[in-house]
C-alpha positions as a LaTeX table, in Angstrom:
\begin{tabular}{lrrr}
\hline
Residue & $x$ (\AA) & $y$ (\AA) & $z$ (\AA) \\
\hline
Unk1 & 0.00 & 0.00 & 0.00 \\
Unk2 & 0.88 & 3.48 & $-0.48$ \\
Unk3 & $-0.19$ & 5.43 & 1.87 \\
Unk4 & 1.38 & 8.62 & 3.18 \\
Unk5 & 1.07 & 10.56 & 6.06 \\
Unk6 & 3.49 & 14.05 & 4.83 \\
Unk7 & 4.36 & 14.37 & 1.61 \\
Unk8 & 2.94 & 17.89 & 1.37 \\
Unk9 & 3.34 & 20.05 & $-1.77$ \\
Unk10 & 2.37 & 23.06 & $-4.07$ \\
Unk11 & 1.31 & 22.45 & $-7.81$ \\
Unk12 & $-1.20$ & 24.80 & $-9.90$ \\
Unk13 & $-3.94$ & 23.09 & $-11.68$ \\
Unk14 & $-4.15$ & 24.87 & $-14.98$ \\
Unk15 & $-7.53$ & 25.27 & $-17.58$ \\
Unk16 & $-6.91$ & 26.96 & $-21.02$ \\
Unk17 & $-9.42$ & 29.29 & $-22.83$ \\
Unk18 & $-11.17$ & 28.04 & $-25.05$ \\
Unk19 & $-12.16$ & 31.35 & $-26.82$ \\
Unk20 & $-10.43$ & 32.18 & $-30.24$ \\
Unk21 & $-7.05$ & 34.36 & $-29.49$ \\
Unk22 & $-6.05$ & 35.67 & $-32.89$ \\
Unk23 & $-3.82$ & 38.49 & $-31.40$ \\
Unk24 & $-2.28$ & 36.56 & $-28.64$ \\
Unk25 & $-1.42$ & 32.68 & $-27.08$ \\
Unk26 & $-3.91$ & 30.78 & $-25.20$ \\
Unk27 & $-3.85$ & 32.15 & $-21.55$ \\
Unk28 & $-3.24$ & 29.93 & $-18.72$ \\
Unk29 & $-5.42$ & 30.47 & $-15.55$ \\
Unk30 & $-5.44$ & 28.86 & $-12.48$ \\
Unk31 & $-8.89$ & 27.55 & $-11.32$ \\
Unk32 & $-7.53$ & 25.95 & $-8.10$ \\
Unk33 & $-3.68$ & 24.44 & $-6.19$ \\
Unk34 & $-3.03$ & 21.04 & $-4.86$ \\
Unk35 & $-2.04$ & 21.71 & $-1.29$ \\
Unk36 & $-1.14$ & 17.76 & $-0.86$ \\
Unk37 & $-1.41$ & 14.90 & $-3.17$ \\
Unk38 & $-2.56$ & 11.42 & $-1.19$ \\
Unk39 & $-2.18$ & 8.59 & $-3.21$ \\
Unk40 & $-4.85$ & 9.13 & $-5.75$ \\
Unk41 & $-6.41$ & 12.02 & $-4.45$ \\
Unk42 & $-5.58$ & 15.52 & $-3.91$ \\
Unk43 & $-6.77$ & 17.99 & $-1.25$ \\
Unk44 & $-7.12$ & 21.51 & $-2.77$ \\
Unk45 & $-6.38$ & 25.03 & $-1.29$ \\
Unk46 & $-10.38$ & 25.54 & $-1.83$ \\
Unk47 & $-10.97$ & 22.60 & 0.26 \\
Unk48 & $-9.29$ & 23.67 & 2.69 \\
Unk49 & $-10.28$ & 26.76 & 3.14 \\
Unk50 & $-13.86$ & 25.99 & 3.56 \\
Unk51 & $-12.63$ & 23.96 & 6.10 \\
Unk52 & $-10.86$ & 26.24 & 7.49 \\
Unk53 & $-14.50$ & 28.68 & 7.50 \\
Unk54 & $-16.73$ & 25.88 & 8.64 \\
Unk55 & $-14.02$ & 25.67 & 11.95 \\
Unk56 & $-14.20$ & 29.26 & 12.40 \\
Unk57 & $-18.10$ & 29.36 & 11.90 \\
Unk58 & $-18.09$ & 26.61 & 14.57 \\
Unk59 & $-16.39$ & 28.42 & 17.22 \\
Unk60 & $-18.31$ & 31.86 & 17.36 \\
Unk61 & $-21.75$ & 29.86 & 17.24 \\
Unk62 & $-20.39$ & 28.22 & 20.10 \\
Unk63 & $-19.76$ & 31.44 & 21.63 \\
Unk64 & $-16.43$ & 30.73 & 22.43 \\
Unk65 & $-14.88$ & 33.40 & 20.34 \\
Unk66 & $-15.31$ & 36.12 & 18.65 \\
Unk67 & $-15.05$ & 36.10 & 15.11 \\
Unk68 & $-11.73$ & 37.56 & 15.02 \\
Unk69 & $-10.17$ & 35.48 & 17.74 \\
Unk70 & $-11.90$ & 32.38 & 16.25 \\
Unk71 & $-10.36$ & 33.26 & 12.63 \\
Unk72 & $-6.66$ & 34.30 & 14.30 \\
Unk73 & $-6.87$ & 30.44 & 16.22 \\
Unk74 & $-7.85$ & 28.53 & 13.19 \\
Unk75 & $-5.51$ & 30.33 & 11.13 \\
Unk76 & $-2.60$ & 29.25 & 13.85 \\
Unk77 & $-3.66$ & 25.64 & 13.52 \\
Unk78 & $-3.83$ & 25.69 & 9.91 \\
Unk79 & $-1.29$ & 23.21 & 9.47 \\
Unk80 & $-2.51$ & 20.80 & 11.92 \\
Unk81 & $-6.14$ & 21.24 & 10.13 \\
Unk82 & $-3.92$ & 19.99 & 6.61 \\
Unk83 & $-2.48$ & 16.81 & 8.43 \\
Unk84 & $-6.31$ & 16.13 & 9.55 \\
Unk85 & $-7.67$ & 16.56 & 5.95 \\
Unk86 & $-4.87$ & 14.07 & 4.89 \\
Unk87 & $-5.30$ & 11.06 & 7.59 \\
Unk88 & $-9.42$ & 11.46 & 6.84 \\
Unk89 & $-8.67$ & 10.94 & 3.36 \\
Unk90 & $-6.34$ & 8.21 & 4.14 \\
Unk91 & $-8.65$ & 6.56 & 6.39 \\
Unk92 & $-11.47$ & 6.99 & 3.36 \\
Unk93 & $-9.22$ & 5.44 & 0.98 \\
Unk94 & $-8.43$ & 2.19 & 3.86 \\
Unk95 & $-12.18$ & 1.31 & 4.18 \\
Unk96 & $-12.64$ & 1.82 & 0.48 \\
Unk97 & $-10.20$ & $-0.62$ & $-0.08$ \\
Unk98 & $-11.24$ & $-3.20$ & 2.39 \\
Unk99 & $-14.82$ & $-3.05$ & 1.11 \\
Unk100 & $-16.47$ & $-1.68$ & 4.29 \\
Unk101 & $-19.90$ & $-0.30$ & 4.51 \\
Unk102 & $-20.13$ & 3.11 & 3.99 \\
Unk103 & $-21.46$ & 4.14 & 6.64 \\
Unk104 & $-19.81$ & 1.87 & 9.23 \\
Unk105 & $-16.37$ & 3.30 & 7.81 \\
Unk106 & $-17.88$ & 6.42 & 8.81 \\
Unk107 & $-18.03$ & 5.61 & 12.39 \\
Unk108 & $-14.95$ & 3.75 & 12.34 \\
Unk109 & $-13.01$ & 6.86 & 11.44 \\
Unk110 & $-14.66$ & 9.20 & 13.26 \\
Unk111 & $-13.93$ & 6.98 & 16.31 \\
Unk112 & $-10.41$ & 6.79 & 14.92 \\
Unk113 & $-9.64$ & 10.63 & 14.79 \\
Unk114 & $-11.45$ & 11.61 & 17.96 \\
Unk115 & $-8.43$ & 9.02 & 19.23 \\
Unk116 & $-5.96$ & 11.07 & 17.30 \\
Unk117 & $-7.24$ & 14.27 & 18.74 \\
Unk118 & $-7.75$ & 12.70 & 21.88 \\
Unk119 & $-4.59$ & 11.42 & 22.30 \\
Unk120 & $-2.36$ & 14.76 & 20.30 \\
Unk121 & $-1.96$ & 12.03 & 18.14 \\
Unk122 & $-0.45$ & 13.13 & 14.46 \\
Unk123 & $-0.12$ & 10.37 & 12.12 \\
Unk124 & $-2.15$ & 6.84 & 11.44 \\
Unk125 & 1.08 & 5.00 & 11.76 \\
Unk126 & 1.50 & 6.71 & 15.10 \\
Unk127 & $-2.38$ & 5.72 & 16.47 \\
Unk128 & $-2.07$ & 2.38 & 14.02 \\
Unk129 & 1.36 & 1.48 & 16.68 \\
Unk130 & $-0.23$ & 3.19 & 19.44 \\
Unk131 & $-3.21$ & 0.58 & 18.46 \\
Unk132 & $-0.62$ & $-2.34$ & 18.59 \\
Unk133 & 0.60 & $-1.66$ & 21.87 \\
Unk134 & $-2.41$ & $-1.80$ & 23.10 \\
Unk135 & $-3.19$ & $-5.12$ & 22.26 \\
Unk136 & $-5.60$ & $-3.70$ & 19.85 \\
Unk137 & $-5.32$ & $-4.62$ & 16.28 \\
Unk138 & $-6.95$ & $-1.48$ & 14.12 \\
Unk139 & $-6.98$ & $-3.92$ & 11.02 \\
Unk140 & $-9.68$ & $-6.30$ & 12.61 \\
Unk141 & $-11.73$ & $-3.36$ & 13.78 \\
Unk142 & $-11.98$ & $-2.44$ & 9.82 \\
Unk143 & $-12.41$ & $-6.28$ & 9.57 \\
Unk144 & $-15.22$ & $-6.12$ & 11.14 \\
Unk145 & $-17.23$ & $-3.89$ & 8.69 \\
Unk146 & $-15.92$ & $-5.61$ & 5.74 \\
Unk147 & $-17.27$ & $-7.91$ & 3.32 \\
Unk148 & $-15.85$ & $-11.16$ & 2.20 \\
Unk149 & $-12.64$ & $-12.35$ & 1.84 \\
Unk150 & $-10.89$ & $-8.85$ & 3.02 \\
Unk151 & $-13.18$ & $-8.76$ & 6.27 \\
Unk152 & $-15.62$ & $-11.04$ & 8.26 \\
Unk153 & $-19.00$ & $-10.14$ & 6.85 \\
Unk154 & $-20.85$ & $-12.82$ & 4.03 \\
Unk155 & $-23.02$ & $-10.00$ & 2.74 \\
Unk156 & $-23.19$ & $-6.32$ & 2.60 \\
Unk157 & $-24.76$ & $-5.46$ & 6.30 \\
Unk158 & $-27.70$ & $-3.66$ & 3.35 \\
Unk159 & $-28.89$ & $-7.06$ & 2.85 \\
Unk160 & $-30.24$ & $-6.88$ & 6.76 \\
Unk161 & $-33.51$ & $-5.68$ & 4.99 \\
Unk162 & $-34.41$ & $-8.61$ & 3.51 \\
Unk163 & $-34.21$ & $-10.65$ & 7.03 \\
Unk164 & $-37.57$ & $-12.07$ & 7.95 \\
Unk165 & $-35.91$ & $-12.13$ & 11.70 \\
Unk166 & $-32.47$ & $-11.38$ & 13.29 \\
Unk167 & $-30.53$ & $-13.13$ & 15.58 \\
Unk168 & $-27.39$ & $-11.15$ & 17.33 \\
Unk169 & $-24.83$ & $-13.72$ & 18.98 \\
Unk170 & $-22.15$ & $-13.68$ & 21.22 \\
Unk171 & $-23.86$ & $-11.03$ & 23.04 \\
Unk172 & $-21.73$ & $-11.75$ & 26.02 \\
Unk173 & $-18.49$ & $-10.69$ & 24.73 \\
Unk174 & $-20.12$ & $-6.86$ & 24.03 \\
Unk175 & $-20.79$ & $-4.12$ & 26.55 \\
Unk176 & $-23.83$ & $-2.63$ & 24.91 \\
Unk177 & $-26.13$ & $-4.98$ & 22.97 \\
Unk178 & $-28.87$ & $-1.85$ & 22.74 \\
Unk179 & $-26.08$ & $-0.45$ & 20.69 \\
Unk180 & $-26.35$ & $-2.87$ & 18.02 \\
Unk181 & $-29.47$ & $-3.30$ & 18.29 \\
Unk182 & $-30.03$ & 0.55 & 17.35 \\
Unk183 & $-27.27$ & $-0.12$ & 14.49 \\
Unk184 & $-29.96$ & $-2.71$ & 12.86 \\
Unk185 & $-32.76$ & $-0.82$ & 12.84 \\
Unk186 & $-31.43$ & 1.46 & 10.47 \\
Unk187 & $-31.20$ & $-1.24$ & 7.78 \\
Unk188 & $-34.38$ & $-2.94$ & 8.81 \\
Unk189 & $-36.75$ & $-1.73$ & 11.57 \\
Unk190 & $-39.44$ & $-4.36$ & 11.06 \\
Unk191 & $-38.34$ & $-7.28$ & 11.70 \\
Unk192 & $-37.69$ & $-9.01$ & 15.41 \\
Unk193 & $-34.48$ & $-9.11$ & 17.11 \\
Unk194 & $-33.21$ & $-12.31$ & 19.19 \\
Unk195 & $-30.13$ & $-12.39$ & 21.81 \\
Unk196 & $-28.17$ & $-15.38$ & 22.39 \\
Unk197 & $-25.06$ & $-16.31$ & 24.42 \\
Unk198 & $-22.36$ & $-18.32$ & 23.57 \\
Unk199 & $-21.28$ & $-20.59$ & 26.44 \\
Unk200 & $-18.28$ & $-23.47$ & 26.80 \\
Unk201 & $-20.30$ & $-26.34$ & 27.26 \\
Unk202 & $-17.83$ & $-28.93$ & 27.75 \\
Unk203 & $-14.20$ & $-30.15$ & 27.28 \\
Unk204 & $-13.18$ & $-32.90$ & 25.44 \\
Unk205 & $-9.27$ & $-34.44$ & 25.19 \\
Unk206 & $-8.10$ & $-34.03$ & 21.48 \\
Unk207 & $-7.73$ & $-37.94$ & 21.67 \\
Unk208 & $-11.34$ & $-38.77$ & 22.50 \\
Unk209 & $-12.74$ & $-36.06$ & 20.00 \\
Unk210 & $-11.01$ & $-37.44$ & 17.18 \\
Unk211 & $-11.80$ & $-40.82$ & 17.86 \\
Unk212 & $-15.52$ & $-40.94$ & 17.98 \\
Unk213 & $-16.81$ & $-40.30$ & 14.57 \\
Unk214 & $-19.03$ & $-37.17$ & 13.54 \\
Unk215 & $-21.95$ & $-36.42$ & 15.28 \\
Unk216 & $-21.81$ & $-39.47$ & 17.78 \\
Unk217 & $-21.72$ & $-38.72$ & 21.42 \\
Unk218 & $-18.11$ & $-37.70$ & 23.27 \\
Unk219 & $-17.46$ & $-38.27$ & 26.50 \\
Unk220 & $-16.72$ & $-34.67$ & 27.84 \\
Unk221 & $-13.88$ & $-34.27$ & 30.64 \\
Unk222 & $-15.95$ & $-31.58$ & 32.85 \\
Unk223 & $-12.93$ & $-31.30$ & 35.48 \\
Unk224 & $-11.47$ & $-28.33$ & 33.95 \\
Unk225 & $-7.45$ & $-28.82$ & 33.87 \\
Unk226 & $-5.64$ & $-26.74$ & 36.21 \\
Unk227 & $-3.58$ & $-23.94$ & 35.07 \\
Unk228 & $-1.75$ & $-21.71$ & 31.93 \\
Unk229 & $-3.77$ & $-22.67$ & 28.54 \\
Unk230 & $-2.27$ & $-21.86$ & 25.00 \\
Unk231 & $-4.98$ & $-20.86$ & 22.62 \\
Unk232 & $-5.40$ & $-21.56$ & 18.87 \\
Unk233 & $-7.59$ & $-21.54$ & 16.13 \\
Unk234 & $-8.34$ & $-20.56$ & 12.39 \\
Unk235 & $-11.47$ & $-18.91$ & 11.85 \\
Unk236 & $-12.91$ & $-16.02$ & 10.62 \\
Unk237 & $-12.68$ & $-13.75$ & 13.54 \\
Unk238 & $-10.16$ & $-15.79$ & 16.24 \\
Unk239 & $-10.35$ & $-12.94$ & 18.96 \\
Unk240 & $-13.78$ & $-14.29$ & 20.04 \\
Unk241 & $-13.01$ & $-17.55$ & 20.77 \\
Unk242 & $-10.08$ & $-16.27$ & 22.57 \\
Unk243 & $-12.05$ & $-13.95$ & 24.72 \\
Unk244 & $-14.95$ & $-16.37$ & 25.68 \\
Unk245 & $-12.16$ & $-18.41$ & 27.17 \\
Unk246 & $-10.55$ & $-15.34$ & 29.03 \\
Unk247 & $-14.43$ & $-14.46$ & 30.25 \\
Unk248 & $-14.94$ & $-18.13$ & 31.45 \\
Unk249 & $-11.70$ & $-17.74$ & 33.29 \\
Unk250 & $-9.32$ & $-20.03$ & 31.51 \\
Unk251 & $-5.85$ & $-18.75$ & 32.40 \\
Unk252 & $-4.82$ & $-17.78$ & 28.63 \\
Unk253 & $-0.89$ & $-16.86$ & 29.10 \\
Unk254 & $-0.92$ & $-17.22$ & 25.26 \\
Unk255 & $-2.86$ & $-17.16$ & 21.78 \\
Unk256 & $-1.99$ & $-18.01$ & 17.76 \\
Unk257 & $-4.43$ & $-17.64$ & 15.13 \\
Unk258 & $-4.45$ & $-18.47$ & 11.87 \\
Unk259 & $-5.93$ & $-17.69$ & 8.57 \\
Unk260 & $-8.98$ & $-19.01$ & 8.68 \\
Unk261 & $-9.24$ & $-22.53$ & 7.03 \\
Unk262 & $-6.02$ & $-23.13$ & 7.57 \\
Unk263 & $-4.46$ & $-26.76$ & 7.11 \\
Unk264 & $-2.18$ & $-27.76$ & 10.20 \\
Unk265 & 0.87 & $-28.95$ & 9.40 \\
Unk266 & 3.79 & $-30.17$ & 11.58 \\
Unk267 & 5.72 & $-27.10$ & 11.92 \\
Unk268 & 2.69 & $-25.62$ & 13.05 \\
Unk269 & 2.37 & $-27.52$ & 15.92 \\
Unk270 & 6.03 & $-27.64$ & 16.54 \\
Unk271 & 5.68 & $-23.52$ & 16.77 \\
Unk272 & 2.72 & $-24.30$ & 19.02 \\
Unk273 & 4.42 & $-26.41$ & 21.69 \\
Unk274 & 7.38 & $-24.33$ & 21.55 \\
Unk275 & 5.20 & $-21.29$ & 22.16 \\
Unk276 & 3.22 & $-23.25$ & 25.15 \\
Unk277 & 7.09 & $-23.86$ & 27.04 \\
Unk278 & 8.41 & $-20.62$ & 26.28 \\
Unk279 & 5.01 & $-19.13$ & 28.33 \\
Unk280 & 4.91 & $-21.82$ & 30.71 \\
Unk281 & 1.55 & $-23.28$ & 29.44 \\
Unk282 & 0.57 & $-26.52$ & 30.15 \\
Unk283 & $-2.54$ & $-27.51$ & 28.28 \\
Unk284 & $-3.65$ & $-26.61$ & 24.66 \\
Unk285 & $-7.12$ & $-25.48$ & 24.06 \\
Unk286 & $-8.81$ & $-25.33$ & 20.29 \\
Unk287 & $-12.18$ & $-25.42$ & 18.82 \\
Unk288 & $-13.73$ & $-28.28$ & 17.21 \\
Unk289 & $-13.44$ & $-27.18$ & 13.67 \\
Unk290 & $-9.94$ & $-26.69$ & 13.89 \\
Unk291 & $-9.52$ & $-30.16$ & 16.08 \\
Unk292 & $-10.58$ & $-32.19$ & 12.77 \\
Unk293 & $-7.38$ & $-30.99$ & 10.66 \\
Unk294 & $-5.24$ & $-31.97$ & 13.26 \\
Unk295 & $-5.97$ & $-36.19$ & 13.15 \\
Unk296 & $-2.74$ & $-36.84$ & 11.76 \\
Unk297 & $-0.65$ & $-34.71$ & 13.58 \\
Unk298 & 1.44 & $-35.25$ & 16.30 \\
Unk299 & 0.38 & $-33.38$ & 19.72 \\
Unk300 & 3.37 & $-33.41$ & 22.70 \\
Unk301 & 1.15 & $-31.49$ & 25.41 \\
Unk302 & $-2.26$ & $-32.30$ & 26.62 \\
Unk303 & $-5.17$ & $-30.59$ & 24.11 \\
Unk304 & $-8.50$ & $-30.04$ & 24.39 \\
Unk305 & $-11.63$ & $-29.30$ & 22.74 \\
Unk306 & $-13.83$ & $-26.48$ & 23.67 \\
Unk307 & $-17.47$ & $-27.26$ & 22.41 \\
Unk308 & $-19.87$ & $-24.47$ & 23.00 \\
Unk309 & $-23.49$ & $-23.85$ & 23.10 \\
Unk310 & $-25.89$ & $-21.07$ & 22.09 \\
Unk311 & $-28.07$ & $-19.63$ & 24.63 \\
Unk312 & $-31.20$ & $-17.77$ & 24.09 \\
Unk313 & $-32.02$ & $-14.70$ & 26.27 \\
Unk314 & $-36.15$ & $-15.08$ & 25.03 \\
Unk315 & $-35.73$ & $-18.69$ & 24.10 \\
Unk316 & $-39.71$ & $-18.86$ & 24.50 \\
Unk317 & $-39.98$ & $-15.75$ & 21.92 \\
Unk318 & $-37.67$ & $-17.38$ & 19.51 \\
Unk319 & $-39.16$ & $-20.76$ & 19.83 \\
Unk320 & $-42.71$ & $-19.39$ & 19.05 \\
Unk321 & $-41.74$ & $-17.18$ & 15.96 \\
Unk322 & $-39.85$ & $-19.99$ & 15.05 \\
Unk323 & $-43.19$ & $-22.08$ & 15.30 \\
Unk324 & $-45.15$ & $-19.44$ & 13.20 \\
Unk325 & $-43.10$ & $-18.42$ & 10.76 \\
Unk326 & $-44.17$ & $-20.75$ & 8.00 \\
Unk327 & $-47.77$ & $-19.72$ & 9.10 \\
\hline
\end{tabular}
């Protein structure tokens, strides 16, 4: 990719007459300058001065100025208004390219330069490594609002309009399901809205999982081994599997993802093992679509399955629209 974050120059766009100019050459005017050139784009002086105009309108509505002290202020900060313009256009450009819903890239940058501002942040590589020492990565957030195969969604979240009923899962691992809920409405306001849960319902050694055939009965190990767990999986969005472990209180001292789909091979689990000993964990913990790739691999430490369960919060609701709907 190539993005930029400074790269901040003067060049004249130029339009020629087109009226007849017997006496004299064709005139060159200029219409308009490129203040800075962002990939494909460029931001214009015009741009930037209505900008620049709106800010100043901004702060004498607000009554916190008057217009000549709001002008002088914005004026001073006209540089720092130019690196805003160019990460907003950046960030435009990011979701763009990932495919996100417009207006959930919207929010997502929004959110992402009230953090800059926030935080006297200047660049995206600075909040993008601010981000990542956080333990938060800013490329799964985008994920998020994405449509297949650069993010997690199937179908444009548009498509929620055609949805005779909606069901919202993993409401545990969120803080404000209301929040969401609000979110659907605005793509379909009709139809009802279910909550469910996901739960760990039971533990199974890798051994005993892989040795009863699909869809038979395993005999789950409910005694919950004692201490550090290593986490891994490959699916579509890994971080929730990790943190309905962490909210169950499994003592995760480490995680690996991997692409989802993803065919284990040897090395992998070589890396794995090596990973568990260098963070002192003692047991292995994976989901059961990743424990079927594994049958002919070679496991060292003790690994287990984590089967989970789906919980409805208005089971009764669900079952009767569920009962009616072909009605």
């Amino acid at each position: 990719m190539r993005y930029i974050n400074s790269a901040i120059f003067i060049i004249a766009i130029l339009v020629f007459s087109n009226a007849p100019a017997p006496a004299q050459e064709t005139e060159a005017r200029v219409v308009d300058e490129v203040v800075a050139q962002v990939n494909e784009s460029v931001i214009t002086l015009s741009q930037i001065k209505r900008e620049m105009n709106e800010a100043i309108d901004s702060l004498v509505k607000e009554g916190k100025k008057s217009p000549e002290q709001a002008k002088s202020e914005v004026e001073s900060k006209q540089g720092e208004l130019i690196a805003q313009i160019i990460n907003e256009e950046l960030l435009l450009q990011k979701g763009k390219e990932m495919g996100v819903e417009a207006d959930v890239e919207a929010q997502i940058n929004r959110r992402f330069l009230d953090i800059m501002k926030q935080q006297n942040i200047k660049t995206l590589d600075a909040l993008y490594k601010t981000m990542g020492e956080s333990g938060v990565d800013p490329q799964s957030i985008r994920e998020m609002g994405a449509t297949l195969p650069t993010g997690i969604l199937r179908e444009p979240l548009n498509n929620l309009k055609r949805a005779d009923a909606i069901v919202i899962t993993r409401a545990n691992l969120i803080e404000d399901v209301s929040n969401l809920k609000s979110q659907i409405t605005k793509y379909n306001s009709i139809c009802p809205i279910f909550v469910s849960e996901n739960r760990i319902s039971k533990l199974i050694g890798l051994k005993d999982f892989l040795a009863k055939p699909s869809g038979s009965s395993r005999a789950a190990d409910n005694r919950r081994p004692a201490g550090n767990y290593l986490a891994f999986c490959a699916l579509g969005n890994p971080n929730n599997f990790f943190e309905q472990l962490r909210r169950e209180n499994f003592n995760l001292v480490a995680a690996r993802k991997f692409p989802d789909h993803h065919l284990y091979a040897p090395k992998d689990i070589e890396k794995l093992v090596a990973k568990a000993k260098q963070t002192n964990a003692e047991t292995l913990l994976t989901t059961a679509k990743d424990a079927v790739k594994l049958k002919d691999l070679n496991v060292d430490l003790p690994c287990f399955v984590a089967e989970s369960e789906m919980i409805f919060r208005r089971k009764d609701d669900f079952r009767r629209w569920l009962l009616n709907a072909g009605n």
